[in-house]
C-alpha positions in Angstrom: 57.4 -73.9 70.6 56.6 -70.7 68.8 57.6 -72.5 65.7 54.3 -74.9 66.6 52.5 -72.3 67.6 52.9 -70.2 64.0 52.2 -73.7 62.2 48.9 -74.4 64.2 45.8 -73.1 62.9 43.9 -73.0 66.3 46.2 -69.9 67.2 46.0 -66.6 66.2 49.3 -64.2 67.3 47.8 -61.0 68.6 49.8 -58.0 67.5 50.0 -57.2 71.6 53.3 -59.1 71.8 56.5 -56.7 73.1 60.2 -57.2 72.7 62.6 -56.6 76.0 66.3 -56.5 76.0 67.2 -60.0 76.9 63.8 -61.3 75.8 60.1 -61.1 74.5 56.5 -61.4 75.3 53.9 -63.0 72.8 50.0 -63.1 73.2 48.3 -65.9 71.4 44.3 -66.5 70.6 43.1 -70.3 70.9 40.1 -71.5 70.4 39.1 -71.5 73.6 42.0 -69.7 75.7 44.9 -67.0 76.0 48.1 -68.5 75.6 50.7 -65.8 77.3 54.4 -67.0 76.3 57.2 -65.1 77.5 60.7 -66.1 76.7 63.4 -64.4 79.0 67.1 -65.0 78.1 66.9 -69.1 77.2 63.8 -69.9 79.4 60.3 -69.7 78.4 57.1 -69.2 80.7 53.7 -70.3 79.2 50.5 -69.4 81.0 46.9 -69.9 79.8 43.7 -68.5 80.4 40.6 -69.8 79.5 38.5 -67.0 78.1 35.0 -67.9 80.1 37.4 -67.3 83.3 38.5 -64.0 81.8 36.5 -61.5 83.9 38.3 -58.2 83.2 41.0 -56.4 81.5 42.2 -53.0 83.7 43.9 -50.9 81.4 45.1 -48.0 83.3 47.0 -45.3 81.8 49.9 -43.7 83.3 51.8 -40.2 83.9 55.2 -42.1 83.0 55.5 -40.9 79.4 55.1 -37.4 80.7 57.3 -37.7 83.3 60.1 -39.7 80.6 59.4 -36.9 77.9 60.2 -34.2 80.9 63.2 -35.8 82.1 64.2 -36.3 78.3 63.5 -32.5 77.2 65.1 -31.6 80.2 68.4 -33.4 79.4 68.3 -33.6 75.8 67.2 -29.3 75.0 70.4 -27.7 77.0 72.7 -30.4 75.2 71.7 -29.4 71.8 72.3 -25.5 72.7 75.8 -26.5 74.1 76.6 -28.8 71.3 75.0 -25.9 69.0 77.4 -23.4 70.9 80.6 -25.2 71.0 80.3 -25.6 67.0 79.9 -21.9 66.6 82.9 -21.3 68.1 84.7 -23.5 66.4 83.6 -21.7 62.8 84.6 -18.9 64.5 88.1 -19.7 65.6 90.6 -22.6 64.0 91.0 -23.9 67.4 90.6 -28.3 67.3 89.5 -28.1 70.6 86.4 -26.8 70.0 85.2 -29.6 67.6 86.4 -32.3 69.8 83.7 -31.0 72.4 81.2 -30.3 70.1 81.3 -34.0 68.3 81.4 -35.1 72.1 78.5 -32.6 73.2 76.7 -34.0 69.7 76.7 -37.2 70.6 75.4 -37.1 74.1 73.1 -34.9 72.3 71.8 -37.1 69.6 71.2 -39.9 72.3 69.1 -38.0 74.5 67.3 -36.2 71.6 66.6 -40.1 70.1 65.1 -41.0 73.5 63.3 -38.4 73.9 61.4 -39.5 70.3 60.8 -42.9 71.2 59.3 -41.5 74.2 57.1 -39.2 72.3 56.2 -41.7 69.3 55.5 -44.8 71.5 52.3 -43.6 72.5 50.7 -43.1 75.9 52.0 -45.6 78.6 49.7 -47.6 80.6 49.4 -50.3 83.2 47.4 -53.8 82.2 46.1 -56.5 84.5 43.9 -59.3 83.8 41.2 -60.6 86.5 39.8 -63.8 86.9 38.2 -65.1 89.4 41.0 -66.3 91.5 44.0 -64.1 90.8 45.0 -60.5 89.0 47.8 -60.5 87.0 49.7 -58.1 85.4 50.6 -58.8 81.9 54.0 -58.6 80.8 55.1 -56.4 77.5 51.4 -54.5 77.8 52.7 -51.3 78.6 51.8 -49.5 75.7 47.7 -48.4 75.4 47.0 -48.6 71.9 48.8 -52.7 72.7 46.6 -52.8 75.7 43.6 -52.1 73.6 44.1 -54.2 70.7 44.5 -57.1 73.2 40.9 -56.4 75.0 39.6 -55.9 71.4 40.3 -59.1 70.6 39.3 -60.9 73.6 35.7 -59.3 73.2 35.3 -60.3 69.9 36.4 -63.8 70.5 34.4 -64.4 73.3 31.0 -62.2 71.7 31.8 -64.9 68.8 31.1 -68.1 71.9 28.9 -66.7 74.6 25.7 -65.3 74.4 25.6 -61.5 75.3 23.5 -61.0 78.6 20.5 -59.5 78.4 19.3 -56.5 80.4 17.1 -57.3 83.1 14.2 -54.6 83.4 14.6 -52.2 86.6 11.8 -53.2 89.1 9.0 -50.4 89.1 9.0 -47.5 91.1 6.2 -46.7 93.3 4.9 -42.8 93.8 3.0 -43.7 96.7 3.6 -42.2 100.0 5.2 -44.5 102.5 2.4 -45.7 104.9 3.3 -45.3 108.8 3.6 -49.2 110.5 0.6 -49.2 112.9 
């Protein structure tokens, strides 16, 4: 289907689209609609959303990436030092012993000092929903802000493109005159 999808000139792939484990997430822009598909293992969920229903996008950023980059500091900081230390000591001494638990200490080392940098240069985590007038959902794969806002991005400039922009309406006038009492 995404084959199709690529091949049809009605849709436009929105760079908002996430990869998983054992699947992906793609947003794509119709003419008229958001087409959601995600693709989980071998099975693949479509939803649409017509953009006039669209009435909000929450994009609500969240403390996880500071909580993740703590917890991977935390591990990743005293397993350098150990791995650090355990290779001094084997320069210092010819023992084999040494080395074996500092390539061990390394590579637990290297693993939490790699997450601990995709933590860091993934960007500021958030939480994204979409409202319509019947139902919230929260969109799968938008979990990254600078995703989140390229996807509301585009939505406004799709739909500023179809539907005329509201116009203000002027506040009624205030009256200065003292309140009269009821007689």
């Amino acid at each position: 289907m995404q084959d199709r999808l690529q091949n049809d000139p009605a849709y436009r792939r929105l760079k908002s689209s996430s990869n998983y484990v054992v699947g992906h997430v793609s947003y794509w822009l119709g003419p008229d609609h958001l087409l959601l598909v995600d693709v989980i293992g071998f099975v693949e969920r479509y939803r649409q959303f017509r953009l006039a229903d669209i009435e909000l996008i929450v994009i609500r950023p969240t403390r996880t990436r500071m909580l993740l980059g703590s917890i991977g500091a935390c591990v990743a900081v005293p397993l350098v030092a150990l791995a650090a230390g355990l290779w001094l000591q084997y320069l210092n001494t010819s023992d084999t012993d040494w080395a074996v638990g500092a390539g061990i200490a390394s590579f637990f080392a290297a693993i939490a000092s790699t997450f601990l940098t995709l933590v860091l240069a993934g960007g500021q985590i958030c939480q994204t929903r979409l409202v319509t007038g019947v139902q919230e959902i929260r969109l799968p794969g938008m979990f990254r802000l600078r995703h989140a806002e390229a996807l509301a991005n585009a939505l406004a400039l799709q739909t500023q493109g179809s539907t005329p922009k509201p116009e203000r309406v002027p506040d009624p006038p205030v009256s200065t005159a003292p309140p009269t009492a009821a007689p």
